[in-house]
Backbone as a ProteinNet text record, in pm:
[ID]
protein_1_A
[PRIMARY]
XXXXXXXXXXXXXXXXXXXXXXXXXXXXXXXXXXXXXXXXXXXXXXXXXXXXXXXXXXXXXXXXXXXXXXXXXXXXXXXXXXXXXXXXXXXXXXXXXXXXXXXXXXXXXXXXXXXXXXXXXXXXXXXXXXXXXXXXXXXXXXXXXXXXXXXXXXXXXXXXXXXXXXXXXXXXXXXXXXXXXXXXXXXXXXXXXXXXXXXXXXXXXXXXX
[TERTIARY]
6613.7	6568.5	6670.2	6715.7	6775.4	6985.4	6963.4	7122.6	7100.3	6961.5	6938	6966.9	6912.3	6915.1	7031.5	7106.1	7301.1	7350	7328.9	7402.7	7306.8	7214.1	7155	7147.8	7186.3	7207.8	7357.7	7436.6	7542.7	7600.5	7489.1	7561	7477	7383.6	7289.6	7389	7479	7556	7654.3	7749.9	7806.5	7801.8	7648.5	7612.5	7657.5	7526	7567.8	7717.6	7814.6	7962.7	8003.7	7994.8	8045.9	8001	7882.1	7808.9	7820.7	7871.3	7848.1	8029.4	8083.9	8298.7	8301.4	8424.3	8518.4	8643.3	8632.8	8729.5	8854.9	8926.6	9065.2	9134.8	9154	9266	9421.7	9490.7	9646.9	9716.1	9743.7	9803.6	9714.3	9589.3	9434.8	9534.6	9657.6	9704.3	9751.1	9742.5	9801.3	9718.2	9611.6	9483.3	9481.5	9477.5	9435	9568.9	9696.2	9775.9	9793.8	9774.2	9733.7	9667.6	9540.4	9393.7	9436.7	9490.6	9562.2	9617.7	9714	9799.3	9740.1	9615.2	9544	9617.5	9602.8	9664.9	9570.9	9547	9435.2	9555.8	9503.4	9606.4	9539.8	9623.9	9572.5	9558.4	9454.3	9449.4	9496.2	9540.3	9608.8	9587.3	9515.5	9435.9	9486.7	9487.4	9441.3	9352.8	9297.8	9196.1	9134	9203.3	9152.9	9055.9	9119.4	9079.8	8969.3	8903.5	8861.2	8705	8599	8500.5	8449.1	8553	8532	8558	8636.2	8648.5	8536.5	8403.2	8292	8210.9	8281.4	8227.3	8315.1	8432.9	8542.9	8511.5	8508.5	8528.4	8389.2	8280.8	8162.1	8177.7	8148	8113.7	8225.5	8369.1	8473.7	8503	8450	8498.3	8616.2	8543.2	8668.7	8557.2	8640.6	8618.6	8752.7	8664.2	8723.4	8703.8	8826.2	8790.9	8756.8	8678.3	8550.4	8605.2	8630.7	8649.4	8488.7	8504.6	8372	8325.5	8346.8	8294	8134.5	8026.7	7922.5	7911.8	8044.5	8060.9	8095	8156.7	8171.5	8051.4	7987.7	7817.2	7772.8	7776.8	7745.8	7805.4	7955	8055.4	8035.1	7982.8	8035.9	7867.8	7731.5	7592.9	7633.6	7702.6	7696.6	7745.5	7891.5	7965.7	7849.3	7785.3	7695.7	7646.7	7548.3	7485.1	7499.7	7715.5	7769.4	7882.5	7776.7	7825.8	7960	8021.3	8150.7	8132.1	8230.1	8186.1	8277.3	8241.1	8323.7	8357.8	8482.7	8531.4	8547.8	8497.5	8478.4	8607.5	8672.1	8780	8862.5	8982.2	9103.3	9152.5	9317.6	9391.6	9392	9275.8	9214.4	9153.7	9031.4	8922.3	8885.3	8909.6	8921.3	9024.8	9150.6	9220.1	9298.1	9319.1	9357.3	9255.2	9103.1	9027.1	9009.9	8990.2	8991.3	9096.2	9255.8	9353.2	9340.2	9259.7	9272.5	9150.9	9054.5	8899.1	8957.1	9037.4	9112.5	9217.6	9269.6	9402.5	9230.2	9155.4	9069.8	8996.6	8963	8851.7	8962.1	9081.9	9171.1	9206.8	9211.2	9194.6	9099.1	8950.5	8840.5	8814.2	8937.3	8892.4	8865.9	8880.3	8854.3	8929	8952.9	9052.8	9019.7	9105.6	9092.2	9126.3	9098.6	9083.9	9136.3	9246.1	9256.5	9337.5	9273.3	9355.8	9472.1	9545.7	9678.3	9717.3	9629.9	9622.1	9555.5	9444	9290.2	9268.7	9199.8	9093.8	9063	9227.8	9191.6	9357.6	9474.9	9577.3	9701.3	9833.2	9860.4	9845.3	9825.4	9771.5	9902.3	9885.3	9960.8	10098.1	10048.8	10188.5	10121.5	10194.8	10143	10153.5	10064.7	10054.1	10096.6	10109.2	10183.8	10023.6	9955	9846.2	9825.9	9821.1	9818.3	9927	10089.4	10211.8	10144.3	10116.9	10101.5	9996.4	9866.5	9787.2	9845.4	9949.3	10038.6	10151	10191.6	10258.9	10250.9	10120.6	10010.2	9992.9	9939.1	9877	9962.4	10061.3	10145.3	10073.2	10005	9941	10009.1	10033.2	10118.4	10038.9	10035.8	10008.8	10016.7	9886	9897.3	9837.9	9939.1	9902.4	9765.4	9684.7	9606.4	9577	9528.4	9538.2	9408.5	9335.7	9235	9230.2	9210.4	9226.7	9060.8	9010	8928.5	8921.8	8912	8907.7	8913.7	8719.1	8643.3	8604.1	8628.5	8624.2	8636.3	8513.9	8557.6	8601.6	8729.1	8813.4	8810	8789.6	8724.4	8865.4	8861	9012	9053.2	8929.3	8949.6	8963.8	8901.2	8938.4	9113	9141.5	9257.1	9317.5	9258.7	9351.3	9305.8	9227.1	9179.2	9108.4	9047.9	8917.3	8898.4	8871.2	8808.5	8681.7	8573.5	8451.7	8434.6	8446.1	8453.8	8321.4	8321.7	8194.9	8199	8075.1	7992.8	8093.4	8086.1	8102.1	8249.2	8378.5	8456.1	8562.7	8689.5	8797.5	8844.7	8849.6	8882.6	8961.6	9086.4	9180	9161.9	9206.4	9208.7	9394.9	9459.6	9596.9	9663.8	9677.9	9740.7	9912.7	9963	10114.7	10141.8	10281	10326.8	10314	10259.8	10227.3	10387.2	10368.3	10447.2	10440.1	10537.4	10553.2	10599.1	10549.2	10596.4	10609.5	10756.6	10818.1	10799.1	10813.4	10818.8	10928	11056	11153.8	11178.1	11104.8	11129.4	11083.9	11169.4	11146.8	11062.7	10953.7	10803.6	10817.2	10890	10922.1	11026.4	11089	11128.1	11040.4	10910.4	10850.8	10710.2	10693.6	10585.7	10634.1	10779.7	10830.2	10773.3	10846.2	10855.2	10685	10603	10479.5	10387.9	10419	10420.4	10433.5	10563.9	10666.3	10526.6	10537.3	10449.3	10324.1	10227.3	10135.5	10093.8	10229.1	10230.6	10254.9	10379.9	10380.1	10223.6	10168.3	10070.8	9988.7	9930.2	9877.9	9900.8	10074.5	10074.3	10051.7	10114.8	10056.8	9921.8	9840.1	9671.9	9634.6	9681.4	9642	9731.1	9853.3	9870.2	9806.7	9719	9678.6	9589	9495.7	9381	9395.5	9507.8	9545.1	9532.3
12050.5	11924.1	11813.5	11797.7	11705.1	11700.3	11829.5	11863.3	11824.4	11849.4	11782.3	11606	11576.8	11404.4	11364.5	11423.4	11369.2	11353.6	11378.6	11306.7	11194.4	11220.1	11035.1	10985.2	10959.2	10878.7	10845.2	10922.7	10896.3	10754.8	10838	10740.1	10605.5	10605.8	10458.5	10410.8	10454.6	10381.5	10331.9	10411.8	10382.9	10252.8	10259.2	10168.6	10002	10037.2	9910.7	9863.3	9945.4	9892.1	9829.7	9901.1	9845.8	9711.7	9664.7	9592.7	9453.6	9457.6	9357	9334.9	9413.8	9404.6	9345.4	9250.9	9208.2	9275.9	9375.1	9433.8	9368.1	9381	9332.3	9471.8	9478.9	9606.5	9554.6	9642.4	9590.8	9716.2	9671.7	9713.2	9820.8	9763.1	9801.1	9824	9767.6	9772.4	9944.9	9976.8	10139	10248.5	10254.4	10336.5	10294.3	10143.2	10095.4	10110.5	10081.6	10111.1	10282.7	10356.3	10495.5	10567.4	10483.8	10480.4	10446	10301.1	10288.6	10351.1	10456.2	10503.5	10652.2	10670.2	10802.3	10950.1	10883.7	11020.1	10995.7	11095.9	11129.3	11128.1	11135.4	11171.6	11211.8	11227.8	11271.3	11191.6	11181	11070.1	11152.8	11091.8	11166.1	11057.1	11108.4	11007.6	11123.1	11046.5	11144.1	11139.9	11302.1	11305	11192.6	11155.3	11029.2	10921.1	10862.6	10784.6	10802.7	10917.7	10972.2	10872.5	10837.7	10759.2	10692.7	10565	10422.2	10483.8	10569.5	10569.9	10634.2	10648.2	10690.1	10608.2	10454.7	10339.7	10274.9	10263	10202.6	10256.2	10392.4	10485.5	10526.7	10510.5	10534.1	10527.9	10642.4	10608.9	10611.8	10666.8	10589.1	10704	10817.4	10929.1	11033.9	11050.3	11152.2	11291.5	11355.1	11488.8	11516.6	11528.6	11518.6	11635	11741.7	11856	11864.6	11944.6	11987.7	12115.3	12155.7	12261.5	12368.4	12440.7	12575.2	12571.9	12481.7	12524.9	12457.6	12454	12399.7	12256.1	12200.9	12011.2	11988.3	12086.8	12060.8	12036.4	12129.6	12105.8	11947	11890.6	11820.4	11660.4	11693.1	11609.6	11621.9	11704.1	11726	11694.4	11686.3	11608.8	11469.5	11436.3	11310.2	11206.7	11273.6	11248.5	11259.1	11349.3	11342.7	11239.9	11180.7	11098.3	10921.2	10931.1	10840.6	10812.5	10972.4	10957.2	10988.6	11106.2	11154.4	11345.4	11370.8	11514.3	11606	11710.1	11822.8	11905.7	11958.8	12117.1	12200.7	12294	12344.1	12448.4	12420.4	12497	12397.3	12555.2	12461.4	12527.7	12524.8	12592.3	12759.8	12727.7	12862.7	12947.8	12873.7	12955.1	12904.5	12987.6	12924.9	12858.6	12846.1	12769.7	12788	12912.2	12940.7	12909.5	12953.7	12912.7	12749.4	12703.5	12563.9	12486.5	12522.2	12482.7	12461.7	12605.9	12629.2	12516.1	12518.5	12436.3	12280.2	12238.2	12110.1	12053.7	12183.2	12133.1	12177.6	12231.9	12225.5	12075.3	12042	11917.1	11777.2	11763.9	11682.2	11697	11822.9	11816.9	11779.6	11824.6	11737.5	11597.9	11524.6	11402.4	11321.7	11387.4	11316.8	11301.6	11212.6	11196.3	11287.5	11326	11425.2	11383.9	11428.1	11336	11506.2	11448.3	11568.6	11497.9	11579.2	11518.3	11616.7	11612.6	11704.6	11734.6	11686.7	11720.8	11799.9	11779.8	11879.5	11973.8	12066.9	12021.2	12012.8	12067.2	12112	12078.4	11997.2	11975.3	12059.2	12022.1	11914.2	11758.5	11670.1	11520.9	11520	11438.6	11380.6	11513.9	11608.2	11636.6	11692.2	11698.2	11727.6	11878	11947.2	12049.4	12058	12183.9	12206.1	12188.7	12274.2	12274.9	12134.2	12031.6	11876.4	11890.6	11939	11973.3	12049.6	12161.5	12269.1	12205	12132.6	12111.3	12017.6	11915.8	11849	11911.8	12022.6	12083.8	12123.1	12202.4	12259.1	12191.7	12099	11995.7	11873.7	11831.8	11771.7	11634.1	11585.1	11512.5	11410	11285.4	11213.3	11189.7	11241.2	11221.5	11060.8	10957.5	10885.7	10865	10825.4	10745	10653.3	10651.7	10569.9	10577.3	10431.3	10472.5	10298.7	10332.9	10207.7	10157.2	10052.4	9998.1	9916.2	9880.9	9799.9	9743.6	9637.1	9557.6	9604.5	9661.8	9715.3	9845.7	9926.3	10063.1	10167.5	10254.2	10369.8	10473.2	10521.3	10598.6	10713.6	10830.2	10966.4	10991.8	10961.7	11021.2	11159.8	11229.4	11393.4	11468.9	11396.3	11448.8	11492.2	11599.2	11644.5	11582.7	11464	11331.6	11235	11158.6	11072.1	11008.4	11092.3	11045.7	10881.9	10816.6	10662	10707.6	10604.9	10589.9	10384.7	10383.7	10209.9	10218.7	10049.7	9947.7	9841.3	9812	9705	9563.1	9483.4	9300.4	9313.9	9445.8	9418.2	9365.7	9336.4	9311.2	9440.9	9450.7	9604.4	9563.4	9693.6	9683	9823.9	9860.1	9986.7	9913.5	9986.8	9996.6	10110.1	10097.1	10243.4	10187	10336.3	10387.9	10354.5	10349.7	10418.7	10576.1	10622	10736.7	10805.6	10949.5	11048.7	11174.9	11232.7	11280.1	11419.7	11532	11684.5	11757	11762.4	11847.5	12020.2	12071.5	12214.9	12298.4	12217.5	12256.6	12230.1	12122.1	12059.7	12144.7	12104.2	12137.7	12064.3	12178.8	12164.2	12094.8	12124.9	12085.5	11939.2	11891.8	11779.7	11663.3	11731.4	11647	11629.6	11703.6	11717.1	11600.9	11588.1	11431.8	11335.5	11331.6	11234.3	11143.6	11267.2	11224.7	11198.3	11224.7	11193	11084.4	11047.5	10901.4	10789.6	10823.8	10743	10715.2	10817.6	10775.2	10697	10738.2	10682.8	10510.6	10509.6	10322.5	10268.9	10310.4	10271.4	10290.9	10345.3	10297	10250.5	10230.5	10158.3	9965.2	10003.2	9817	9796.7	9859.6	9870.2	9846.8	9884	9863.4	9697.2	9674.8	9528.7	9408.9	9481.3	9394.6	9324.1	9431.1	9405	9382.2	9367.4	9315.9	9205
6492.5	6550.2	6522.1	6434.1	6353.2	6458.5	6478.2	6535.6	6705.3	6740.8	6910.9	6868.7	6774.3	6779.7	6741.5	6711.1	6653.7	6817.1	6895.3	7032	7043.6	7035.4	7133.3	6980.6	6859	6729.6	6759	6787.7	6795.5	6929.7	7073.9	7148.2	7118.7	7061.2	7055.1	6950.9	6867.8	6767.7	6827.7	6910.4	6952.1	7042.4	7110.5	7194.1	7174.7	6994.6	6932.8	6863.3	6876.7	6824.5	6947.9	7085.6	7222.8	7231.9	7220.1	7272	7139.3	7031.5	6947	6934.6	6989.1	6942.7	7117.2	7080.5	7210.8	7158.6	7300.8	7349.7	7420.4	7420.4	7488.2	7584.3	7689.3	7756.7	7784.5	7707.9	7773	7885.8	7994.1	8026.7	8134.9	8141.4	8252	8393.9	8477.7	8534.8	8588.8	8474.3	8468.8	8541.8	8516	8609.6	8757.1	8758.2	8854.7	8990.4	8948	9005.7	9067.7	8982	9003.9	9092.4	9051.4	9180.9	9308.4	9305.4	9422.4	9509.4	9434.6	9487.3	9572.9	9479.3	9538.7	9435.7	9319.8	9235.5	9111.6	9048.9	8948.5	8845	8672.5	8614.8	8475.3	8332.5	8254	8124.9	8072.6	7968.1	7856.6	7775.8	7653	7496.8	7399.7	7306.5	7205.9	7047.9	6958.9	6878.6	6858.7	6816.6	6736.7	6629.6	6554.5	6620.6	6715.5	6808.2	6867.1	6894.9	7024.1	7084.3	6903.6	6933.7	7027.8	7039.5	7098.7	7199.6	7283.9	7408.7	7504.1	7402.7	7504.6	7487.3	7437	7510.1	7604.9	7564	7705.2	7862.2	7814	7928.9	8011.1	8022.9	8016.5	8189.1	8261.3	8354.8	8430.7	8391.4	8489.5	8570.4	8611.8	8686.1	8578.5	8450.3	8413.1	8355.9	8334.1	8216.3	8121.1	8018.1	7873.3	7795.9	7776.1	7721.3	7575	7506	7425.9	7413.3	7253.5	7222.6	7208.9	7191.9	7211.1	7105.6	6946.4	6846	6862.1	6753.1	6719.6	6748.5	6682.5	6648.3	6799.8	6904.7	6985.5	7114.2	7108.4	7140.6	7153.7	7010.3	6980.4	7060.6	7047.1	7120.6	7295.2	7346.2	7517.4	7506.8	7419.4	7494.4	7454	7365.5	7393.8	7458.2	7525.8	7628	7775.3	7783.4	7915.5	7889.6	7765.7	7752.8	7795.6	7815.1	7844	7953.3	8078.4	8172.8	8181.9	8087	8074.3	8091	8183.1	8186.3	8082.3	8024.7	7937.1	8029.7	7970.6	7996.4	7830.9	7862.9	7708.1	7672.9	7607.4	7560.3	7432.2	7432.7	7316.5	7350.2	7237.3	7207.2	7138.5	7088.2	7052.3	7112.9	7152.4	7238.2	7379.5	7459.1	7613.9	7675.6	7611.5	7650.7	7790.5	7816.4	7945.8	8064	8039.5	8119.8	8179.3	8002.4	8031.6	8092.1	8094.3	8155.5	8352.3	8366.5	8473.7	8541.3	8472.4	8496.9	8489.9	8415.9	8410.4	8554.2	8600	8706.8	8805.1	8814.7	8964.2	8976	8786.6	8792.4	8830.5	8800.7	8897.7	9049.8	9092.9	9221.1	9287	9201.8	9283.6	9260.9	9239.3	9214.1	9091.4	8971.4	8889.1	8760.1	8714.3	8607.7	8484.7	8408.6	8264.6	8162	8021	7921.3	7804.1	7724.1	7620.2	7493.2	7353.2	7258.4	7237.7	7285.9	7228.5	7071.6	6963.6	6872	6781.5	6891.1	6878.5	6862	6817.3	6740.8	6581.5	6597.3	6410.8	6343.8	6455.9	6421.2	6413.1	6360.5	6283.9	6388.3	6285.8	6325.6	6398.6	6502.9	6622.1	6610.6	6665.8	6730.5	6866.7	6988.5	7098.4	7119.6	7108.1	7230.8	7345.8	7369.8	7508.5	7619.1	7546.5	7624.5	7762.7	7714.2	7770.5	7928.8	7843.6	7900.4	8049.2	8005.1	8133.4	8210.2	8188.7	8304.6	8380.3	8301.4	8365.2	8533.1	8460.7	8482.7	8665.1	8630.3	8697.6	8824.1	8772.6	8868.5	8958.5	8862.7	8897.9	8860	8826.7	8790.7	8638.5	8652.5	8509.4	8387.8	8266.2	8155.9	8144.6	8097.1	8114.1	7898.4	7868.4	7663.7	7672.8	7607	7564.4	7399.4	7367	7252	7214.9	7122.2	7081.7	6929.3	6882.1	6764.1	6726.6	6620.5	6570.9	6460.5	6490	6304.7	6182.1	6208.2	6119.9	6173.4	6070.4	6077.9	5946.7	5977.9	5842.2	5851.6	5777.4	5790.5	5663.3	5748.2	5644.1	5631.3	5500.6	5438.6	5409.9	5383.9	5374.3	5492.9	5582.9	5732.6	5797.8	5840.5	5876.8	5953.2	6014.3	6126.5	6062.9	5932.6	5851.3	6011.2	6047.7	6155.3	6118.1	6246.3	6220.1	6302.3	6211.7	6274.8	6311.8	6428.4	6435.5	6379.9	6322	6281.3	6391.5	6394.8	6449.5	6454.8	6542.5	6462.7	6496.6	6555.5	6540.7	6655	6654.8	6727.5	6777.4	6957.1	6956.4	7096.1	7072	7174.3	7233.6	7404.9	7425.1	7517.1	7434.3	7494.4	7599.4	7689.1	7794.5	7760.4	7777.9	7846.1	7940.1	8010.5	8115	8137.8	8263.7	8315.4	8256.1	8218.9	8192.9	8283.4	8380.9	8511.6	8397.5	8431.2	8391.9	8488	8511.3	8642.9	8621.9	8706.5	8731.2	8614.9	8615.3	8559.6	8436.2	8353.4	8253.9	8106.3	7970.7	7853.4	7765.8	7774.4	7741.9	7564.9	7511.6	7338.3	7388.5	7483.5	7497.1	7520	7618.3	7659.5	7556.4	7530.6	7421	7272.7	7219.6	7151.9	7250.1	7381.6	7436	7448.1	7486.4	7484.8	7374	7267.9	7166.9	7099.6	7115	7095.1	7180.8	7308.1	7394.8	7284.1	7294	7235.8	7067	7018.5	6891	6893.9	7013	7013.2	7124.2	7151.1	7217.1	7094.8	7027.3	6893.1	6797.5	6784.8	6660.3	6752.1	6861.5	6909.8	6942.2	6979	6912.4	6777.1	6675.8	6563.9	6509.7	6553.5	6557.1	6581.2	6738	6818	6738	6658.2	6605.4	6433.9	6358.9	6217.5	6214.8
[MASK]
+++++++++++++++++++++++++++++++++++++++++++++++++++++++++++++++++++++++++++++++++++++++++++++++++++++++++++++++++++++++++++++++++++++++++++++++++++++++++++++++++++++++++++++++++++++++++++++++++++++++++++++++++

């Protein structure tokens, strides 16, 4: 009983951090220009981060892959709960499936969401995994990355996980889109995307010092 109520505890918490923090977006231009253009693309966060963005993101037309374990269960009802769809896989388990379920759920339209660090690390280095649906699809890896004031940070955790608090100052910062050609070196681009997402969070966490 107690493991059904950890998604709707979770998103009603979440609710109340969205709803009591002013948010700031830099660089909101980036999706929207995209949309414009009539091209879907791929959000790229790390794990650390991942919280707040199923309050930013609530509702915006994406799916956000969900590894197959238990905690993951837990993570892809509460994402429904906030109007975000899962694809269930990793690097481990499902990952080929889920690759493939990822380049169809951009073709039908809808933006995708993956931590390239996920699910169990090492902290921020990118996976190829992210690389190939890129690849695949043709679709641009697009950095995001979010910051908050106040926040508790599980230090024993293998990415020192943040859990935002209530009351705070919160930024959601985007990249410039990252293009993965047919021909390109998957360990070049995997720094490069990397690099991206690291200065898009370390100026998130400025924003908000």
């Amino acid at each position: 009983m107690l493991r059904r109520l950890i998604p709707y505890l979770a998103y009603a918490y979440v609710s109340l951090v969205g709803l009591t923090s002013r948010t700031r977006v830099v660089r909101g231009e980036v999706p929207e220009r995209l949309h414009a253009e009539g091209r879907r693309f791929i959000y790229s966060f790390w794990h650390q981060r991942q919280v707040y963005f199923t309050w930013t993101h609530r509702g915006v037309g994406a799916a956000v892959l969900v590894s197959r374990s238990k905690d993951g269960e837990l993570i892809a009802e509460t994402m429904r709960l906030s109007r975000i769809a899962a694809v269930r896989g990793s690097s481990s388990r499902g990952g080929i499936a889920a690759a493939r379920e990822m380049v169809e759920t951009l073709r039908s339209g809808l933006d995708v969401g993956i931590t390239p660090d996920g699910p169990k690390g090492p902290p921020r280095k990118v996976k190829e995994g992210a690389l190939r649906i890129a690849q695949l699809s043709g679709a641009p890896i697009v950095p995001i990355a979010n910051a908050l004031s106040r926040k508790l940070v599980l230090e024993k955790a293998w990415d020192r996980f943040h859990v935002p608090l209530p009351f705070s100052r919160a930024v959601v910062v985007y990249g410039e889109p990252i293009s993965v050609g047919p021909d390109d070196d998957l360990r070049a681009k995997a720094e490069e995307v990397a690099a991206a997402m690291d200065a898009a969070t370390e100026e998130a966490d400025r924003l908000v010092s």
